[in-house]
RODO-2510 file (C-alpha; in nm, 4 decimals, decimal comma):
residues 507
     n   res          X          Y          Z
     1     x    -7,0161    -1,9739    -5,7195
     2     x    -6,6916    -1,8498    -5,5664
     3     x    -6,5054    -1,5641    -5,6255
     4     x    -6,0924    -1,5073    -5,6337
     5     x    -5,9214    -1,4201    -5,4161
     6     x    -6,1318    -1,6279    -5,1253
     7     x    -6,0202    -1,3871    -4,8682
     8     x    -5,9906    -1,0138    -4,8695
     9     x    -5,7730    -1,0114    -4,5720
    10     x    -5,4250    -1,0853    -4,4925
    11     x    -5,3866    -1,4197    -4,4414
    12     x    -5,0148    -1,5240    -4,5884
    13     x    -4,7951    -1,8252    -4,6468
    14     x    -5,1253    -2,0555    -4,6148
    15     x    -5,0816    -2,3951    -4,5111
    16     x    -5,4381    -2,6261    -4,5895
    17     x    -5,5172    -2,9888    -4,4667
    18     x    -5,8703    -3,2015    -4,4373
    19     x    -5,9295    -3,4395    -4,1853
    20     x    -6,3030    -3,5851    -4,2468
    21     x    -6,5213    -3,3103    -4,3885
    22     x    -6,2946    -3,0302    -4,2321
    23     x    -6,0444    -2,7719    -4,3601
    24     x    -5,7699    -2,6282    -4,1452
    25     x    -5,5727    -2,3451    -4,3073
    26     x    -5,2770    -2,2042    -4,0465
    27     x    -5,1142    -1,8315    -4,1718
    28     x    -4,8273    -1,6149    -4,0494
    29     x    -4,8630    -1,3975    -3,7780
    30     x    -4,5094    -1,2663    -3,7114
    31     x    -4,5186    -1,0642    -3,3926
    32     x    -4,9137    -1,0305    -3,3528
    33     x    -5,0115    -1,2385    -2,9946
    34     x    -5,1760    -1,4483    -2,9828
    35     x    -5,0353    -1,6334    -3,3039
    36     x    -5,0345    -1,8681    -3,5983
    37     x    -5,4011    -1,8154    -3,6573
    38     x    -5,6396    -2,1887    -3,7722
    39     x    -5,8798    -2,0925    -4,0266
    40     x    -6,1788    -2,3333    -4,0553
    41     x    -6,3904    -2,4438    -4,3720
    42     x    -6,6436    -2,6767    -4,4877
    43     x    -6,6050    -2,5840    -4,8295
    44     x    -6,2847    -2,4023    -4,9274
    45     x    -6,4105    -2,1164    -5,0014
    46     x    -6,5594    -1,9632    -4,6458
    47     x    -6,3366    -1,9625    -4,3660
    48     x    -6,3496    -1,8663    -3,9808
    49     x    -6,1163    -1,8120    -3,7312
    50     x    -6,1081    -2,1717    -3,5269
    51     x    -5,8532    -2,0220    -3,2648
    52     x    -5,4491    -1,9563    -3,2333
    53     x    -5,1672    -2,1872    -3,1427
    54     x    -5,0486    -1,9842    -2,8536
    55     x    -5,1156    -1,6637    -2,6355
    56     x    -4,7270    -1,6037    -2,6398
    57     x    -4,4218    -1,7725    -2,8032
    58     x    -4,1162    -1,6946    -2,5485
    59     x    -4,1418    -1,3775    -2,3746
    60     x    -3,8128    -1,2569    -2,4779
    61     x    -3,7435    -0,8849    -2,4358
    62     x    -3,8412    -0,8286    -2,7696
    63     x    -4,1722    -0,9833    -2,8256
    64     x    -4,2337    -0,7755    -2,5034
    65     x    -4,1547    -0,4957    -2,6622
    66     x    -3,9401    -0,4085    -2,3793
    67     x    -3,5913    -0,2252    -2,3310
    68     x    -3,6983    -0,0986    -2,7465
    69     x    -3,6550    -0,4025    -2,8660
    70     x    -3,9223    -0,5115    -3,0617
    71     x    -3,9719    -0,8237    -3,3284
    72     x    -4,1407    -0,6558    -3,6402
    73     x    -4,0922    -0,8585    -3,9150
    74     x    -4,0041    -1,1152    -3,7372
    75     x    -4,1678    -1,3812    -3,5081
    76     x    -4,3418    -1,6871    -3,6678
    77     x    -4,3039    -1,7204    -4,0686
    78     x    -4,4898    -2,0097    -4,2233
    79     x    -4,6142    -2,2778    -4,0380
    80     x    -4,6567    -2,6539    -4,1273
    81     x    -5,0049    -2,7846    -4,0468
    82     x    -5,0539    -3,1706    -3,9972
    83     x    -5,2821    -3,4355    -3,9163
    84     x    -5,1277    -3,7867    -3,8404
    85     x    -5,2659    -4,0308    -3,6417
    86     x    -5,5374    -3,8309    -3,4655
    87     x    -5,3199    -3,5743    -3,3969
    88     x    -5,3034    -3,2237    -3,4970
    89     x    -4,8974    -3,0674    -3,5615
    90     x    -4,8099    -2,6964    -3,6400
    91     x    -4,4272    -2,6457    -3,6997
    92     x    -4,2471    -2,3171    -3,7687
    93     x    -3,9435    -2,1313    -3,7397
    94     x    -3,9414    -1,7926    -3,5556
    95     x    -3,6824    -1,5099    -3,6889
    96     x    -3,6107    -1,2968    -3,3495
    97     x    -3,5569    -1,6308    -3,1780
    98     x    -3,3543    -1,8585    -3,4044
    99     x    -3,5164    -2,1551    -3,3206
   100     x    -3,7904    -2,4212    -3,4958
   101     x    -4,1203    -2,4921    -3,2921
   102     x    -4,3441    -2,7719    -3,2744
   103     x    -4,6817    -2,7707    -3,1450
   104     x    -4,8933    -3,0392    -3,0879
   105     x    -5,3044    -3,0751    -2,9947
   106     x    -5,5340    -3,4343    -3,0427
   107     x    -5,7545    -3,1358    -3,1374
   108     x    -5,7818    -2,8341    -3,3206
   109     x    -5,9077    -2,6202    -2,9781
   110     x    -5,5650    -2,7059    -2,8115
   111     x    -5,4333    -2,7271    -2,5581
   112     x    -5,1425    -2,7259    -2,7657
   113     x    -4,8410    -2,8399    -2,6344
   114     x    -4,4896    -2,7125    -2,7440
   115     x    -4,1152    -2,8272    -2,8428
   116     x    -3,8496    -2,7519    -2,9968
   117     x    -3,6606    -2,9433    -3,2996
   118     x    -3,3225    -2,8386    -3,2717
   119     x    -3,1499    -2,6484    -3,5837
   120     x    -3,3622    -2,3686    -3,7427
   121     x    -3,5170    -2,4541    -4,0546
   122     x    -3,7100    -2,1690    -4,2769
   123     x    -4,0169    -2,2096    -4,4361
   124     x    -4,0099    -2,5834    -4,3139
   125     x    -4,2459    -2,8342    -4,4451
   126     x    -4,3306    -3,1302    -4,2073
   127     x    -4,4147    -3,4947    -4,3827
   128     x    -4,5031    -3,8130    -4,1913
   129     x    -4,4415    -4,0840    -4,4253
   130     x    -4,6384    -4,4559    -4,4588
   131     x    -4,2924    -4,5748    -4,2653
   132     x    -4,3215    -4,3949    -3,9682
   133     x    -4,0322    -4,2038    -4,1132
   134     x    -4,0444    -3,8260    -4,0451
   135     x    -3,9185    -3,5207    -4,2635
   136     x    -3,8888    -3,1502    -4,2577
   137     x    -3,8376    -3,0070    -4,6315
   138     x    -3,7143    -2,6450    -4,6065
   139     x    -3,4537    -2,3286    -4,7203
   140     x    -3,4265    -2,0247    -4,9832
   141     x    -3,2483    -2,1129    -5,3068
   142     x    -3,1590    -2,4749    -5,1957
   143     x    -3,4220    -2,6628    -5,1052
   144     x    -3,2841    -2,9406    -4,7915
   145     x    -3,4555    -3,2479    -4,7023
   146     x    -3,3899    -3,3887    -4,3208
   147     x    -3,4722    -3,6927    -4,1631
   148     x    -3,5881    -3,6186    -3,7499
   149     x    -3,6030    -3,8663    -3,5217
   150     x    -3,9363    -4,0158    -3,3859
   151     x    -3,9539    -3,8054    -3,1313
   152     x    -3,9047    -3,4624    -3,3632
   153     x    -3,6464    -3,3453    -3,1218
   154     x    -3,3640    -3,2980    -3,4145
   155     x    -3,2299    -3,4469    -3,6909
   156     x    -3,1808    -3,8483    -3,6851
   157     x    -2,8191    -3,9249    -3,6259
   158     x    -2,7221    -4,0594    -3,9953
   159     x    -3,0411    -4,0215    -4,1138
   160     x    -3,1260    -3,8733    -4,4333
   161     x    -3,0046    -3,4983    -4,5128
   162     x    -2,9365    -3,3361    -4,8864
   163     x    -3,0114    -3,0951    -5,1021
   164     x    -3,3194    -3,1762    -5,3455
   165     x    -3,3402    -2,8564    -5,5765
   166     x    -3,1466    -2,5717    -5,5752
   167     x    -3,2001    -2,2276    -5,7945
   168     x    -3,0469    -2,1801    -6,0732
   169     x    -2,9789    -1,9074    -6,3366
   170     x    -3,1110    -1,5766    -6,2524
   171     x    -3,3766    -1,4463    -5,9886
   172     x    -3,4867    -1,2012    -5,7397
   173     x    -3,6156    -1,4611    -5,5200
   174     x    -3,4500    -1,8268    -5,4751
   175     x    -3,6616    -2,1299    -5,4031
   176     x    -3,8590    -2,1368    -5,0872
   177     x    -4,1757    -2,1971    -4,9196
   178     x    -4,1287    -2,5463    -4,9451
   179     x    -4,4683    -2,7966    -4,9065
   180     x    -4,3407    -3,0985    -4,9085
   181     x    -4,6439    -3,4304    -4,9392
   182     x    -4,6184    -3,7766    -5,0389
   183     x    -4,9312    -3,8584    -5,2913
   184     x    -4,9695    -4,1442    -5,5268
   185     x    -4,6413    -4,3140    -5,3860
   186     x    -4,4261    -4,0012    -5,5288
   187     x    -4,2706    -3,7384    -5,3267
   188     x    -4,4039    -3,3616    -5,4198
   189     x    -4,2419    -3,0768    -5,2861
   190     x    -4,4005    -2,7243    -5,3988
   191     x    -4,2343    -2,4051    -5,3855
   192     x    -4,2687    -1,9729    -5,4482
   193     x    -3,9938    -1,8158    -5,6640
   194     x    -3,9275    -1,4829    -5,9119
   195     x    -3,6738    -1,6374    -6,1372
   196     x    -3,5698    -1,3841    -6,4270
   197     x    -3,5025    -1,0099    -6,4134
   198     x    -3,8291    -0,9105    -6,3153
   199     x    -4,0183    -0,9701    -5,9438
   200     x    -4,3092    -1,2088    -6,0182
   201     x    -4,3999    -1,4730    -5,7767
   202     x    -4,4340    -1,8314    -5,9804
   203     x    -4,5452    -2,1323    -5,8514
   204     x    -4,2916    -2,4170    -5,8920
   205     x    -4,3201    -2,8487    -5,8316
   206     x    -4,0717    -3,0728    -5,8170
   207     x    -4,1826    -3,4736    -5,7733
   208     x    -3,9282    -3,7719    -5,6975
   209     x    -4,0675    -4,1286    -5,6897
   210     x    -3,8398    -4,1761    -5,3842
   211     x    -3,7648    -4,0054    -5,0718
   212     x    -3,3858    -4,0820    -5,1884
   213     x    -3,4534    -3,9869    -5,5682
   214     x    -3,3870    -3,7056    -5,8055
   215     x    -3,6363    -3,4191    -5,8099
   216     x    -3,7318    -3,2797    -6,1605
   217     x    -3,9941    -3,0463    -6,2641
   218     x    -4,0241    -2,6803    -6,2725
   219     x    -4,2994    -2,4155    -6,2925
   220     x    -4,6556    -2,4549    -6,2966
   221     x    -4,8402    -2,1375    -6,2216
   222     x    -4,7151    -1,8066    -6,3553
   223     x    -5,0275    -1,5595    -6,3021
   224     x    -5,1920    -1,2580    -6,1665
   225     x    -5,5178    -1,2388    -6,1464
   226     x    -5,5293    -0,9261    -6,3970
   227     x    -5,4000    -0,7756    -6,1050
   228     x    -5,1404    -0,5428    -6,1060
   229     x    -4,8590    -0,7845    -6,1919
   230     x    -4,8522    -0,9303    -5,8612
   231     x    -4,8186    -1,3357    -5,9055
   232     x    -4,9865    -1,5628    -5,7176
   233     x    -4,7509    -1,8201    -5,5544
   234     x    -4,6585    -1,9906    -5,1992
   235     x    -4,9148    -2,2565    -5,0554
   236     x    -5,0520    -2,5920    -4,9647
   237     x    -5,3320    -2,7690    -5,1764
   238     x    -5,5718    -3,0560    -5,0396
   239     x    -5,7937    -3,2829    -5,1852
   240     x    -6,1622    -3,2884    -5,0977
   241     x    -6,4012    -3,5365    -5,0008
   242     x    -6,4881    -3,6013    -5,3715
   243     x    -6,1407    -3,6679    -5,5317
   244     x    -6,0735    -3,2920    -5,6440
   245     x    -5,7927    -3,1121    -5,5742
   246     x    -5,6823    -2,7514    -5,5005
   247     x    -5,4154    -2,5310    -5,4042
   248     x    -5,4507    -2,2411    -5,1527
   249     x    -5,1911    -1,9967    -5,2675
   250     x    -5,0841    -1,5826    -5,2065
   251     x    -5,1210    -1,2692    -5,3964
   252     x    -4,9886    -0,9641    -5,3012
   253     x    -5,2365    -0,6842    -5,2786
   254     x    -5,0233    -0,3727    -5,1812
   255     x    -5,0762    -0,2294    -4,8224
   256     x    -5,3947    -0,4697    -4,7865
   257     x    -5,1208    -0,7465    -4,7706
   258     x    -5,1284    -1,0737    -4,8763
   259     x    -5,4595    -1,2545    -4,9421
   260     x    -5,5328    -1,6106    -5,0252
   261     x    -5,6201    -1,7257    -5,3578
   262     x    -5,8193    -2,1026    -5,4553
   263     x    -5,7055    -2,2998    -5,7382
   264     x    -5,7876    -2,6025    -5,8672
   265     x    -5,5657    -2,8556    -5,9420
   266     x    -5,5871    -3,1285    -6,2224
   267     x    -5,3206    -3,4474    -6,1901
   268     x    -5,1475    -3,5376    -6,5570
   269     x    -4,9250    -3,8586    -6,5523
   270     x    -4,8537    -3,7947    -6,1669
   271     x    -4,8217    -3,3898    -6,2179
   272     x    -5,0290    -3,1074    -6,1203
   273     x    -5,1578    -2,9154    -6,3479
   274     x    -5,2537    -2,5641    -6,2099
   275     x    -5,5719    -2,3515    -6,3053
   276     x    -5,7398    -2,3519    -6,6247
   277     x    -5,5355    -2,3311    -6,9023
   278     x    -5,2273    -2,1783    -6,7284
   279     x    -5,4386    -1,9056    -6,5579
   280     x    -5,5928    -1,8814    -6,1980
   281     x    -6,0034    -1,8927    -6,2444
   282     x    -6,2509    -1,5916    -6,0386
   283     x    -6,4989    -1,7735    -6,0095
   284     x    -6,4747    -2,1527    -5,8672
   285     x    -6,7737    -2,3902    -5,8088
   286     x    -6,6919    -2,5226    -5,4826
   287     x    -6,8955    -2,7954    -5,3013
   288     x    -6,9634    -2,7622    -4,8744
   289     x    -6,9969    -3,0298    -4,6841
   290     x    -7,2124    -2,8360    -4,4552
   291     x    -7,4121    -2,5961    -4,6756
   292     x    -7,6572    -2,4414    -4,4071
   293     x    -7,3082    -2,3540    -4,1486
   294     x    -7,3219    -1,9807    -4,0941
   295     x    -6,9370    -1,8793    -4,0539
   296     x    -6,8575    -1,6379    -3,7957
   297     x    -6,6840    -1,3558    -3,9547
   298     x    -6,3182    -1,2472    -3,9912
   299     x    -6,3814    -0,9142    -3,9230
   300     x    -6,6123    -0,7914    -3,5862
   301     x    -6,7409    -0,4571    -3,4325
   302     x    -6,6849    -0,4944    -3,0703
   303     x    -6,9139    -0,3268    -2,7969
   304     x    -6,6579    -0,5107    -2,5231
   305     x    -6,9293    -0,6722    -2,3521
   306     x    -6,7171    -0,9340    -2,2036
   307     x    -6,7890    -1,1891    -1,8954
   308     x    -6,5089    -1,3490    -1,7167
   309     x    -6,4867    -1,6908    -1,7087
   310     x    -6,4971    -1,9258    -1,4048
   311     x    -6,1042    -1,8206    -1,3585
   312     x    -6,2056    -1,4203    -1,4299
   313     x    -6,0383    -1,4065    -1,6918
   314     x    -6,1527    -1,2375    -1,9772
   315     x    -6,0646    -1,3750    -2,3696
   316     x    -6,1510    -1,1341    -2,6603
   317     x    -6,2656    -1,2266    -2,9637
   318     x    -6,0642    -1,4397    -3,2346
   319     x    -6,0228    -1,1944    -3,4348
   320     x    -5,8396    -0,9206    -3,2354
   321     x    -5,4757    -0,9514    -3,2201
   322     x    -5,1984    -0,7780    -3,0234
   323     x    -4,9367    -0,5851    -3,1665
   324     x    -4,6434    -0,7919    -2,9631
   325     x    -4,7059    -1,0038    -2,6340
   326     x    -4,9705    -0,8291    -2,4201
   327     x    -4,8702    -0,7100    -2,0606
   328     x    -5,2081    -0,8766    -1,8964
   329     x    -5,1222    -0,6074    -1,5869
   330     x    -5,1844    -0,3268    -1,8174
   331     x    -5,4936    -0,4190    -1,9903
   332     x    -5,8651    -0,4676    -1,9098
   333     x    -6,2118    -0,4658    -2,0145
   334     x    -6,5437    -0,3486    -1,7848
   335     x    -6,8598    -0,2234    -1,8379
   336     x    -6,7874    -0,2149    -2,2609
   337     x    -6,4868    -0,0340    -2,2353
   338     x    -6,1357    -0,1961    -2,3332
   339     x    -5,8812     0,0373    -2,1406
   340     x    -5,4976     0,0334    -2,1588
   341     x    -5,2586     0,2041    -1,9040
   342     x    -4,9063     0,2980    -1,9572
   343     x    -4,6345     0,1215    -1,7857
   344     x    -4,3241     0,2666    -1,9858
   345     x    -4,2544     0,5717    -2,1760
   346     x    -4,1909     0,6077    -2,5602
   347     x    -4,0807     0,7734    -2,8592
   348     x    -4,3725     0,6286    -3,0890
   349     x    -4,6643     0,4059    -3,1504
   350     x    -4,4703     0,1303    -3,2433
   351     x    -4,3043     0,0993    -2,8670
   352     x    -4,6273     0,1023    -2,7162
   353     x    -4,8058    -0,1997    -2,5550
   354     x    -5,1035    -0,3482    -2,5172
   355     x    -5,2179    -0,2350    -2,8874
   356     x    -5,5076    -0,4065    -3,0304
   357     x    -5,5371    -0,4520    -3,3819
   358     x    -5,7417    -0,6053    -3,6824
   359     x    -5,7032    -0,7136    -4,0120
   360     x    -5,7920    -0,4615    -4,2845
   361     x    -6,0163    -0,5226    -4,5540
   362     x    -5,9789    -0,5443    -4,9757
   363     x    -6,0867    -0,3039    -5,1680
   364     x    -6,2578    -0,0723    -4,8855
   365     x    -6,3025    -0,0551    -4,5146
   366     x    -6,3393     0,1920    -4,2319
   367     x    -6,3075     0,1750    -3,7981
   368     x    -6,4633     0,4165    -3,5926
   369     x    -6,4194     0,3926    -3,1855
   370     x    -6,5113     0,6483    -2,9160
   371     x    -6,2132     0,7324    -2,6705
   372     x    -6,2084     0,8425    -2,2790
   373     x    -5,9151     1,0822    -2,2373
   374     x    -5,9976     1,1667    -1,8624
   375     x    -5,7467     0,9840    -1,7123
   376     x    -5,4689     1,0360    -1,9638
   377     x    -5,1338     1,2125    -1,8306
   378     x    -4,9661     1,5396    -1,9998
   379     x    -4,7729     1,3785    -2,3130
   380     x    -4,9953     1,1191    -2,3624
   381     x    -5,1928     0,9884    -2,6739
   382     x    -5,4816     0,7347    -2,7209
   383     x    -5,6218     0,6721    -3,1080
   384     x    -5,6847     0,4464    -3,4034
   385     x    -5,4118     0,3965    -3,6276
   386     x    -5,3920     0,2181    -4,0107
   387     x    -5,0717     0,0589    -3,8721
   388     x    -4,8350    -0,0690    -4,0821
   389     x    -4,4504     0,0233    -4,0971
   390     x    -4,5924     0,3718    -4,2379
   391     x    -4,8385     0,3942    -4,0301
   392     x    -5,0798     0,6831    -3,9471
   393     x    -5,3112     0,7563    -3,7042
   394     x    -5,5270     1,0662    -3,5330
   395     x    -5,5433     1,0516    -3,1721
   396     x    -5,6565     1,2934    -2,8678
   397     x    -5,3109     1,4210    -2,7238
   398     x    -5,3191     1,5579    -2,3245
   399     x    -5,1309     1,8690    -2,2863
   400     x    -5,0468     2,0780    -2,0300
   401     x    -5,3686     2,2298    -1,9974
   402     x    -5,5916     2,1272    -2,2201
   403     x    -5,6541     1,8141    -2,4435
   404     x    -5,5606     1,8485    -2,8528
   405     x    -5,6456     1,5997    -3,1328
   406     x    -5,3562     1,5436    -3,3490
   407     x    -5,2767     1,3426    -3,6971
   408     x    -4,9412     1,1772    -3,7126
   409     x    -4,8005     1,0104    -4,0341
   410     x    -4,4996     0,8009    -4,1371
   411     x    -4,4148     0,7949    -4,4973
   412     x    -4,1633     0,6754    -4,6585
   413     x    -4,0206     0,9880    -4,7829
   414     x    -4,1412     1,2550    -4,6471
   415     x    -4,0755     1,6277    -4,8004
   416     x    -4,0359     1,8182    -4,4787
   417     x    -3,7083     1,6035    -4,4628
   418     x    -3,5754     1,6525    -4,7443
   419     x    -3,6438     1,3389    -4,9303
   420     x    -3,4503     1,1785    -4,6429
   421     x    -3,5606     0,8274    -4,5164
   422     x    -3,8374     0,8797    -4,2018
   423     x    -3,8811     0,5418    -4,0622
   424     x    -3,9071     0,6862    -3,6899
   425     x    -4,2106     0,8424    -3,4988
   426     x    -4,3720     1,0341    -3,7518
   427     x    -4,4971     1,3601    -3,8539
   428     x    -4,7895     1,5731    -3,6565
   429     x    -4,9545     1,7232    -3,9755
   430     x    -5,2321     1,8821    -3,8001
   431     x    -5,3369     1,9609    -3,4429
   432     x    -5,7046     2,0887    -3,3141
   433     x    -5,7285     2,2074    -2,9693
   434     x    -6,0708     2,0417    -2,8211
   435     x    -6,2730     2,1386    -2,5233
   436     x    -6,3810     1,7424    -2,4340
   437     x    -6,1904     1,4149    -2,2618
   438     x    -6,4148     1,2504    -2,5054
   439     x    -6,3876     1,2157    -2,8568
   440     x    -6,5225     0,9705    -3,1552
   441     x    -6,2496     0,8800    -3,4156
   442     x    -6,2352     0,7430    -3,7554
   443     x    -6,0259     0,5573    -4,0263
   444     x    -6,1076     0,5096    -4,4081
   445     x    -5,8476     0,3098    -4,5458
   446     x    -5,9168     0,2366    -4,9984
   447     x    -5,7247    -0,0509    -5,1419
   448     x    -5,8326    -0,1175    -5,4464
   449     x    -5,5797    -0,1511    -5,7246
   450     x    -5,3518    -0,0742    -5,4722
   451     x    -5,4153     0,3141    -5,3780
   452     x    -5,3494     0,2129    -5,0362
   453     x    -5,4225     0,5624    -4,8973
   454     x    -5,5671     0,6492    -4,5463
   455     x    -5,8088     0,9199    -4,3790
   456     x    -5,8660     1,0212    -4,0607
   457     x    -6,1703     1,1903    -3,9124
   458     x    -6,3101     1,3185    -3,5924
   459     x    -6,6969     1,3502    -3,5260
   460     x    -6,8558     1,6835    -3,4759
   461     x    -7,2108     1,7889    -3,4202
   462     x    -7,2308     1,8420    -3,7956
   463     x    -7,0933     1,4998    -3,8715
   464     x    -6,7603     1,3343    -3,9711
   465     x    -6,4366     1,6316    -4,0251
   466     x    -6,1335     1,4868    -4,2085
   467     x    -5,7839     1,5470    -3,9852
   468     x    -5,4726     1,6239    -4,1196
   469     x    -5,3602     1,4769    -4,4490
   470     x    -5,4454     1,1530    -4,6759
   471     x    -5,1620     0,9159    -4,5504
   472     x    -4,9639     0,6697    -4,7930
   473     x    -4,9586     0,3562    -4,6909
   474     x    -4,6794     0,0712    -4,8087
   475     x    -4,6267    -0,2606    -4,7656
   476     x    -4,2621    -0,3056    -4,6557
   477     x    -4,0574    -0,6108    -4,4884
   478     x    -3,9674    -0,3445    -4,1922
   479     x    -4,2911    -0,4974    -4,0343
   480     x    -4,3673    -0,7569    -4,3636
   481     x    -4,7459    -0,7345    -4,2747
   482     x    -5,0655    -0,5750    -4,3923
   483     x    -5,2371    -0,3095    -4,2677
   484     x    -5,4254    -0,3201    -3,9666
   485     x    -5,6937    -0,0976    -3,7562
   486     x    -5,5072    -0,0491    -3,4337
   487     x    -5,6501     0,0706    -3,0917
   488     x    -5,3276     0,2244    -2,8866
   489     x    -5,2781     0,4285    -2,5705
   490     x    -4,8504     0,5236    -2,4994
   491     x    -4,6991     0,8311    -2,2546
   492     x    -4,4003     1,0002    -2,3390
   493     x    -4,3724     1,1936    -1,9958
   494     x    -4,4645     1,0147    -1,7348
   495     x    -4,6045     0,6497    -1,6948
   496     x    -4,9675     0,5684    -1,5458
   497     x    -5,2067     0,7386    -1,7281
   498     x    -5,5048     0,4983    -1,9589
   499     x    -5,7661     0,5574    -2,1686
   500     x    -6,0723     0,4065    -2,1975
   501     x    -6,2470     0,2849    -2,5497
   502     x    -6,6076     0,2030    -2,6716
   503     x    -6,8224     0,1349    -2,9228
   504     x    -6,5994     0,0226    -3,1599
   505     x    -6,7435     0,0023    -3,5254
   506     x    -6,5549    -0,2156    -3,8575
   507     x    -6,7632    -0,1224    -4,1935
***
């Protein structure tokens, strides 16, 4: 039996195809490098991380985190994930840059090469039709259809390009996250909305019997879950081996983020039909195609027991992802120790580079690492953060002659200002003066229903000793991502000290 939502991670704007027995979901991953994770499954309902489409998009300033420019909330939204004659395609537009990418692999490992298609084109859905004919179905309130050329360089010179639906009435969200598929002869294009006074994501379809027709239809999933009011909405859907059919759709879960939900889908007169009776199932028989796989998970203590391979170069596991491009030069892992080194100054934890991060976990989860201070400079910090746009974190600090541990928070208002808006480095709610270089940190982060609160702890011989204060945590389009456990090391005086961490521990 299988249980909504399939994953308890964040994993948005899912795209879902099949080729043979095999499911390949693709998710946004904004301005976390390497990015646009593949998901893999044999039965819908399990999924493992089968890789990235690339280390690093274009190394601009920004997704650098260089000269403090940075891309949060930005970077790659939505991808399109393909399969057309034996070859794999991943198109999506990227905010900070402007521009549409397309990626291309004859398998799902890479390498994957890269273009551009020339315009940018949000939340763009990619279609190969029985023709030969290519289109890119895309936009927020109206909906465009485009013809590309062959070569999916650009549009085709007088080829087809028009406006297929369009929002109407009132909303808080106009039509987008457009999947756009051609299935028994008709053209389908699915799209997320929040039409009426109220925010709730809906699930909308619009069908055409030709790529030149009218598009009619309207809603056909308006649910939550029974949780917390937050619809479920924005997704591909794929048939399986048998003949069934389901869609792969979004709920927003607070700070958590935004975790994929499975739902089947049932075809009247050439329509879906979504869920059972209007409403989204928990529990979904599922059939694998390989019931004795063992997935690998998407969540991983880490020892850092890493080889090099024959080019010495060392690749982390799938499922740690940088906070920004990594500086290579700045980063390294020997004898189980990760270790970042400054190579700029800043003013927060959000400026600094080389941090490594995973995805939190619905309803509950914790990360625990041990940290080597010894070669940290005066003014520096090295800890584990929740990170998110409020994020907090407890860290060991180096001062001028000792070492401190200190809790920092960002919250959205925060009283010691006044109720004014603190969206910069944070607070320092508590500081303990320490007598070691070495120190073993903690983060409790609860979810469920939404508390989306934090805790921070520090081991002592008597056991764990809670830091500072319980931190807030909010989901917010400033970095339009869940939360994740971060591992970060940043100076603010003077560049060239590291830090050194171990053993770290995801419960």
């Amino acid at each position: 039996m299988s249980i909504n939502p399939i994953l308890n991670m964040d994993f948005p704007d899912p795209d879902v195809i099949r080729v043979e027995d095999t499911y390949y979901m693709v998710s946004t991953t904004m301005h976390f490098m390497p990015g646009c994770v593949i998901l893999r499954s044999y039965d819908l309902r399990n999924w493992e991380i089968a890789g990235h489409i690339y280390d690093s998009l274009d190394g601009t300033k920004g997704q650098r985190l260089q000269d403090k420019r940075g891309i949060y909330g930005k970077g790659m939204w939505a991808a399109s994930i393909r399969y057309h004659k034996n070859k794999f395609y991943v198109c999506f537009a990227a905010n900070d840059t402007g521009k549409t990418y397309l990626y291309h692999s004859h398998t799902i490992s890479g390498n994957w090469k890269k273009q551009e298609i020339e315009g940018f084109y949000h939340d763009c859905s990619l279609l190969f039709d029985d023709d030969d004919r290519v289109y890119l179905v895309y936009g927020n309130t109206e909906i465009h259809l485009t013809e590309l050329v062959r070569n999916l360089k650009g549009p085709k010179e007088n080829g087809i390009d028009r406006i297929i639906v369009k929002e109407q009435g009132t909303y808080r969200l106009g039509y987008e996250g457009a999947h756009f598929y051609k299935i028994h002869g008709k053209y389908y294009v699915f799209l997320i909305h929040s039409s009426g006074e109220e925010w709730f994501r809906r699930e909308a379809c619009f069908v055409s019997d030709s790529i030149e027709g009218t598009f009619t239809g309207g809603d056909v999933l308006a649910d939550d879950l029974n949780y917390c009011h937050q619809g479920i909405a924005q997704g591909g859907i794929v048939d399986t081996p048998d003949g069934e059919w389901y869609g792969v759709l979004f709920q927003d879960r607070g700070a958590v983020g935004r975790i994929p939900v499975l739902v089947p889908v049932k075809w009247e007169n050439d329509f879906p039909v979504f869920g059972k009776h209007g409403r989204v199932p928990e529990r979904i028989e599922t059939k694998s195609s390989r019931p004795e796989y063992q997935y690998t998970p998407l969540f991983s203590s880490d020892d850092f027991q890493y080889l090099p391979d024959k080019n010495g170069k060392i690749s982390l596991k799938e499922v740690w992802e940088f906070n920004h491009q990594p500086d290579s030069l700045h980063w390294s892992i020997a004898d189980g120790e990760f270790r970042i080194q400054s190579d700029k100054l800043c003013t927060k934890l959000e400026e600094a580079v080389n941090t490594l991060t995973q995805r939190t976990r619905y309803p509950k989860c914790e990360a625990e690492v041990t940290i080597n201070g010894s070669d940290m400079n005066v003014g520096d910090y090295a800890g584990i953060s929740a990170f998110l746009g409020c994020f907090g974190f407890v860290a060991l600090k180096k001062e001028e002659d000792h070492m401190s541990l200190v809790m920092v928070g960002k919250q959205e208002e925060d009283e010691s200002l006044n109720g004014k808006k603190n969206w910069d480095a944070g607070t320092e709610y508590e500081k303990i003066r320490i007598p070691s270089d070495y120190v073993r940190l903690k983060v409790a982060i609860d979810f469920e229903y939404k508390k989306d609160e934090a805790e921070f702890f520090y081991e002592t011989a008597k056991g764990w000793k809670k830091i500072g204060r319980t931190q807030k945590l909010y989901f917010k389009m400033d970095h339009f991502c869940g939360c994740r456990f971060a591992l970060f090391m940043y100076s603010t005086r003077v560049t060239g000290g590291s830090a050194g961490f171990t053993n770290f521990i995801y419960t």
